[in-house]
N, C-alpha and C positions, 0 to 999 in steps of 0.2 A: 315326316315324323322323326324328330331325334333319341336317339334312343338314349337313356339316363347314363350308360356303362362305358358309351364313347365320349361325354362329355366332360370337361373338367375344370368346375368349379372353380378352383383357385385361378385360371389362367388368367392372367389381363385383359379384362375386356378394352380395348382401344377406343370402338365407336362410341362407349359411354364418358370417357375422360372429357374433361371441357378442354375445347380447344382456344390454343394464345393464336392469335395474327401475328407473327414474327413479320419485321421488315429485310428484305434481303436486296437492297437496294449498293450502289455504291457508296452511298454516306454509312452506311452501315460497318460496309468494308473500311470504312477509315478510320470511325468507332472504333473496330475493335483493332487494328495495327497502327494509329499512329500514338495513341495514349503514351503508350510505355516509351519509345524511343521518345518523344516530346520531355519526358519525365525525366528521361536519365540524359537528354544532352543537357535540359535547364540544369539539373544536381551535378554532372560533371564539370557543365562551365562556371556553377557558383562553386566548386572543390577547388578548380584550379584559381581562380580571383582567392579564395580564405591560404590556399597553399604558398600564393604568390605574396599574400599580406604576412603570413608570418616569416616569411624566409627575406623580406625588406623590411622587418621590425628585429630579425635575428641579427642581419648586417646590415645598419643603417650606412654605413661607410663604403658600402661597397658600391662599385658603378656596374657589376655583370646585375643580369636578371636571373630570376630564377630555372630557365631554360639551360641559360649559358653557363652558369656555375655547374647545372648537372652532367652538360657535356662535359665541362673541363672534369670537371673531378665528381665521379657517381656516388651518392650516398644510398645510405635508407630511404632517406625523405623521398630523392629521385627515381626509386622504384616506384614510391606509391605516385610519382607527380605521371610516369611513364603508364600506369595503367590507366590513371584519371583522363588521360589525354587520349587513348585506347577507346576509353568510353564516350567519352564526346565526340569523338569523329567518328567513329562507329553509330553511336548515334543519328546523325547529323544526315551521315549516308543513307542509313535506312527513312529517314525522314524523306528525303529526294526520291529517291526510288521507288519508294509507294505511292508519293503522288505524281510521278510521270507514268509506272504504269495503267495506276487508273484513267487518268486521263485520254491514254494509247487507246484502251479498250472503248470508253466510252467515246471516243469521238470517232469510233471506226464507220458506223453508218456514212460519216460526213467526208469520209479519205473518198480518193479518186479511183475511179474505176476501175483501171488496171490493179490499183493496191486495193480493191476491197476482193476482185477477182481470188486473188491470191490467199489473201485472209479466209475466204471461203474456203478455197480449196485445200488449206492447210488448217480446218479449223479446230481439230482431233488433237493436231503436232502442239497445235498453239493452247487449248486447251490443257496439256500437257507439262507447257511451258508454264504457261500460268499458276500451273497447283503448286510446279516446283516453286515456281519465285513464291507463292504462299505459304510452303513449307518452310524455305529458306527465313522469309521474315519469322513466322513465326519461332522458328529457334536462333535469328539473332535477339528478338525480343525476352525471350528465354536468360540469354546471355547476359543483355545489358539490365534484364529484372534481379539478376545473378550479380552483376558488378556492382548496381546501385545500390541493393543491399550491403553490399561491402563497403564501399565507400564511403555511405555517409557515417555508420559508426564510428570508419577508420579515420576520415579526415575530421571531422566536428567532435566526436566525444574521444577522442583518441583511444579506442578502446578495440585494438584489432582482431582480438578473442570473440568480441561481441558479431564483429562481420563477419568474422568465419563461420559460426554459428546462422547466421542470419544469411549468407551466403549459401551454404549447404540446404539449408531448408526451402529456400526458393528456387533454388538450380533441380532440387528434387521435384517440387510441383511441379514446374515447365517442362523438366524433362516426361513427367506422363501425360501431362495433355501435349505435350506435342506427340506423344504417339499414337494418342486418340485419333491427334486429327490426320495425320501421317496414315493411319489407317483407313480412313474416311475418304482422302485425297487421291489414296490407289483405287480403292471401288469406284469414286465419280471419271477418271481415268478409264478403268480396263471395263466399266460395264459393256461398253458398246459392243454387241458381236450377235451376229446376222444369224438368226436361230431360227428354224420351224420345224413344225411338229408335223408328223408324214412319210413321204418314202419318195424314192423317185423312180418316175415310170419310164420305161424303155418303147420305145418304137412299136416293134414288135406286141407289148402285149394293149397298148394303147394306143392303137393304130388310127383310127378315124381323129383322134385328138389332136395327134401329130401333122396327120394331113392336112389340118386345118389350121396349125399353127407355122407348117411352113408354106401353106397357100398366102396367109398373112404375110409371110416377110419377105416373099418373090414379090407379092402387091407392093410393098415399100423399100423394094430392094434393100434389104439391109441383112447381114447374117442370118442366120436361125439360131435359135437356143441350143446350147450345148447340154444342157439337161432339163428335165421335165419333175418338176415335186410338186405333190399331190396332197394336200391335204384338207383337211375339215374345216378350218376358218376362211369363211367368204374372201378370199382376196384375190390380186390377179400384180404379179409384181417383178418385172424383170430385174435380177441383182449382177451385176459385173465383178467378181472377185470370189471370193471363198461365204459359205455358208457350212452351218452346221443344222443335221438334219437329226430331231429328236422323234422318239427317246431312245432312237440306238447311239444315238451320238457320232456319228458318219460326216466325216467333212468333207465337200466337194469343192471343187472350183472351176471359174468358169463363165458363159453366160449362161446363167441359171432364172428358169421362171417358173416361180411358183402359182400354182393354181387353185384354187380351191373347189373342192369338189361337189361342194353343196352351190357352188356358182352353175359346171357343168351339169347337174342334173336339175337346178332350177329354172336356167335359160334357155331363152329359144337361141335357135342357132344366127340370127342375125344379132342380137345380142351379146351371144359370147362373142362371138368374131368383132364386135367394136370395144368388149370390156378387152381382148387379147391386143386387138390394134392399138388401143390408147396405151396400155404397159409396153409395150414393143417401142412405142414413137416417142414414149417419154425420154431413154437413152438416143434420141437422134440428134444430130447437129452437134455443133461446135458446147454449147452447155451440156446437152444430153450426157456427155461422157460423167461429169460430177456434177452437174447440181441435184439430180435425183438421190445419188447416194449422200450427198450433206443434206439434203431434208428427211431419206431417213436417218442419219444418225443422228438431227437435229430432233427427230419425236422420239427417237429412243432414250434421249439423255436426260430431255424434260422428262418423260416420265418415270425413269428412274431419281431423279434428283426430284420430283415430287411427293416419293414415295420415303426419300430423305426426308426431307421438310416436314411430312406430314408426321413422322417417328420422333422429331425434334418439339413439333408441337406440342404435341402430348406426351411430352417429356420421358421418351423411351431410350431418348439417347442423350449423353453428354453435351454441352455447349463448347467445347472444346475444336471440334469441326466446323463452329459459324462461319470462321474466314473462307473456307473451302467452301461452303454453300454457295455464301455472298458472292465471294469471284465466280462460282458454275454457273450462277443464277444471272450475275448481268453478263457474261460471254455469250450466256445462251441467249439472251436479249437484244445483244449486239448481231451476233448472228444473224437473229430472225430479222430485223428493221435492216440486214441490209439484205435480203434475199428476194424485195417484193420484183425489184427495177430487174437482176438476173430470170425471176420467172416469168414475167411480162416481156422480155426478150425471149425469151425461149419460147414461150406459147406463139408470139407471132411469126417466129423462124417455122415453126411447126405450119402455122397456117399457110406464110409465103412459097414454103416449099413444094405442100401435098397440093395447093390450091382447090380442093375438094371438100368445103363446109367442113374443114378440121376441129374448127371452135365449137361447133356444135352437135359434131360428135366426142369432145372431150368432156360437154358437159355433161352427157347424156351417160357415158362412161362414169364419170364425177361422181354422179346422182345413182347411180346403180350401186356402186362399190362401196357407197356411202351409205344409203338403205340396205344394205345388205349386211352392212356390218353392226348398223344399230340394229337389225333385226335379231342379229347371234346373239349378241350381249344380252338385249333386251328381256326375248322370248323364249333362246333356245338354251343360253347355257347355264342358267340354273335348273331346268329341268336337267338337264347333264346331271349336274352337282346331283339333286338330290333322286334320281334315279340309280347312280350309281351306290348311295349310299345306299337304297332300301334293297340292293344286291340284284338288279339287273344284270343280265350278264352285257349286252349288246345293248342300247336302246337306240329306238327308232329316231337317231339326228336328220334324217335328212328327208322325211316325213315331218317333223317339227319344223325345220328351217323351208321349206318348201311352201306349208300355211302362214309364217309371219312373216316368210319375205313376200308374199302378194298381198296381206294387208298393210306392208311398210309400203311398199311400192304400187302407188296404187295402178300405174300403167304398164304394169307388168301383166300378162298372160297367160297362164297358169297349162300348162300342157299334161299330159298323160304319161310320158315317156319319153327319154334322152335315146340319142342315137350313140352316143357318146356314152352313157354310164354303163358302169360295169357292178351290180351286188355283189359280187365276192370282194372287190375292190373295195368298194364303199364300207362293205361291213369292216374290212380288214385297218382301212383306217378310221373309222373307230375304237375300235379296241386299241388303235396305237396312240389315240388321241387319249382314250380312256388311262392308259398304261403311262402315258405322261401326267396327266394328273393325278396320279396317285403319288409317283415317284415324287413330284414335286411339292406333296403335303395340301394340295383345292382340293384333294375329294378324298375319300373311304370308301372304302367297301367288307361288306362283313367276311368274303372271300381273300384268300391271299392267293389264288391261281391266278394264272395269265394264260388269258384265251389261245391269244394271238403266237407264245412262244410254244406252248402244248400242242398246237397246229401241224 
């Protein structure tokens, strides 16, 4: 039930606006950067041919050209021939550059092994690179929309008053959509960053969990976790580097595996031990080190640059950022088409290795993690949502997640009690899952207390 006084009226409704199909393809990207330089090399090289004809009709007698006269001796005239010439090579360059970058990118699938290795495992850097070279065109296109404006008044109506005017006003447009997109280009840049909501559990007060998680990696000889987080979305996910733990905002580093606790208290324990084995064996081998972490930052960027697209569609944002889309949107492309041949080597390294039915217990891991998480979305977290809004203080997630993950799963086995779960715990992250949703604007509550800090 919504109640009429939290509601408001005016606000945008999003889901009602009709939505455009925008294309975000490479032809797209050329669309929108190569127009302008094509425009102002064609007007700068017919400036310099009109500059050339009047200055061989000014001195028919003379045998220098128009080049070499202005070395010898600089005039006026030779100012304006030295910017003209400014703009058409300038031009001319951005014209090359834009179509050898696109081309790099899209033919990355087809490079060789060793160089897609790479590509992969730098694909953040190079992303990076990209936005810049985006930004870059974009504000020489700025410049030569800035020259050509000038020029043609100056050189065809000789009226240099008129370009300046006509200069000034276009060098102002570019200059704010290029900060549009400049803006736009740092968010598809710095979104990526390894965040969960939860807390991390020590040894000691999670102890049967522990013993289970390094019984696991004495079985695959390989380290054990250097930290243990807990939280309420079904997952199971070993990260190698830095995360950030909401909603205290706590950053750790390390090998870090996240857990989800509505996993622990739904499964049996041969169960959890192959959803634990499969996140464990995923960083193993020669790929295990990055290719796990470029698939997740490859779903994290799709789905923040989705969340673009979709605000672009329904015209919430500027078109001023299309270029920056378009190039996220096929890097992200390129990426994926070349990661199928690295995960198919990795999966089989896995199998050669353990020699113990690996495949099909990855599937079986697959198919758990995966009903498990369409069962959250699906069944549990809008009751979340509107639980907390009718002022629940605590509500029962992991009684809700418990009944829809045995009807998503249908060969799951529904048990009485975890050896593993801990109520204080579980209520506890709740309310800290609760206390992030609020902070981050998904839910209400008619309370402004916090359980969990009053504790």
């Amino acid at each position: 039930m919504i109640d009429a006084r939290e509601f408001n009226f005016y606000a945008p409704r999003i889901s009602g606006l009709p939505r455009k199909c925008m294309d975000y393809s490479p032809f797209r990207y050329l669309r929108l950067l190569l127009p302008i330089p094509f425009v102002a090399w064609y007007a700068s090289g017919e400036a310099l041919h009109r500059l050339e004809t009047q200055w061989v009709r000014a001195h028919p007698a003379s045998k220098q050209t128009f080049a070499e006269a202005c070395h010898a001796m600089p005039d006026a005239s030779c100012a304006v021939d030295v910017r003209v010439i400014v703009t058409h090579e300038l031009a001319l360059a951005t014209l090359i550059s834009i179509a050898l970058v696109i081309m790099l990118m899209v033919s990355m699938p087809r490079w060789p092994s060793p160089w897609q290795e790479r590509g992969l495992k730098n694909a953040a850097p190079l992303l990076g690179i990209g936005l810049l070279f985006t930004l870059q065109a974009g504000m020489t296109n700025g410049v030569l929309m800035t020259l050509t404006a000038w020029l043609v008044p100056t050189v065809w109506w000789n009226s240099p008053g008129i370009g300046l005017q006509l200069a000034l006003t276009v060098g102002l447009f570019a200059f704010l959509r290029f900060s549009s997109q400049a803006k736009l280009a740092w968010r598809l840049f710095r979104r990526f960053v390894r965040r969960r909501t939860g807390r991390e559990a020590g040894a000691a007060e999670c102890t049967a969990l522990w013993q289970l998680i390094e019984s696991e990696c004495r079985r695959l000889q390989i380290a054990k976790p250097t930290h243990l987080v807990l939280g309420v979305f079904p997952d199971c996910r070993l990260v190698v580097g830095k995360m950030t733990i909401d909603p205290a905002e706590r950053q750790i580093e390390g090998r870090i595996l996240y857990l989800g606790a509505t996993l622990v208290n739904a499964l049996l324990e041969e169960e959890l031990r192959l959803v634990v084995r499969y996140a464990l064996t995923r960083n193993c081998g020669r790929l295990g080190h990055w290719l796990p972490a470029v698939e997740d930052w490859l779903e994290a960027k799709q789905r923040y640059l989705d969340e673009c697209k979709y605000l672009r569609e329904v015209r919430m944002t500027n078109g001023a950022g299309d270029a920056a889309l378009a190039f996220c949107d096929e890097w992200l492309t390129a990426v994926r088409r070349s990661l199928p041949g690295f995960q198919a080597e990795h999966a089989y390294a896995q199998t050669v290795d353990r020699q113990q039915q690996a495949e099909e217990e990855a599937i079986q891991a697959q198919t758990i993690l995966s009903d498990a998480a369409l069962a959250y979305r699906k069944d549990v977290f809008h009751l979340l949502i509107v639980n907390l809004g009718s002022g629940m203080a605590c509500p029962p997630v992991f009684a809700w997640f418990g009944r829809a993950f045995a009807h998503q799963h249908l060969q799951h086995v529904p048990k009485n009690a975890s050896v593993f779960a801990s109520p204080t715990l579980n209520q506890e992250l709740v309310l800290l899952e609760k206390e992030w949703l609020i902070k981050t604007a998904q839910a209400s509550t008619p309370t402004d207390c916090w359980e969990l800090r009053s504790a």
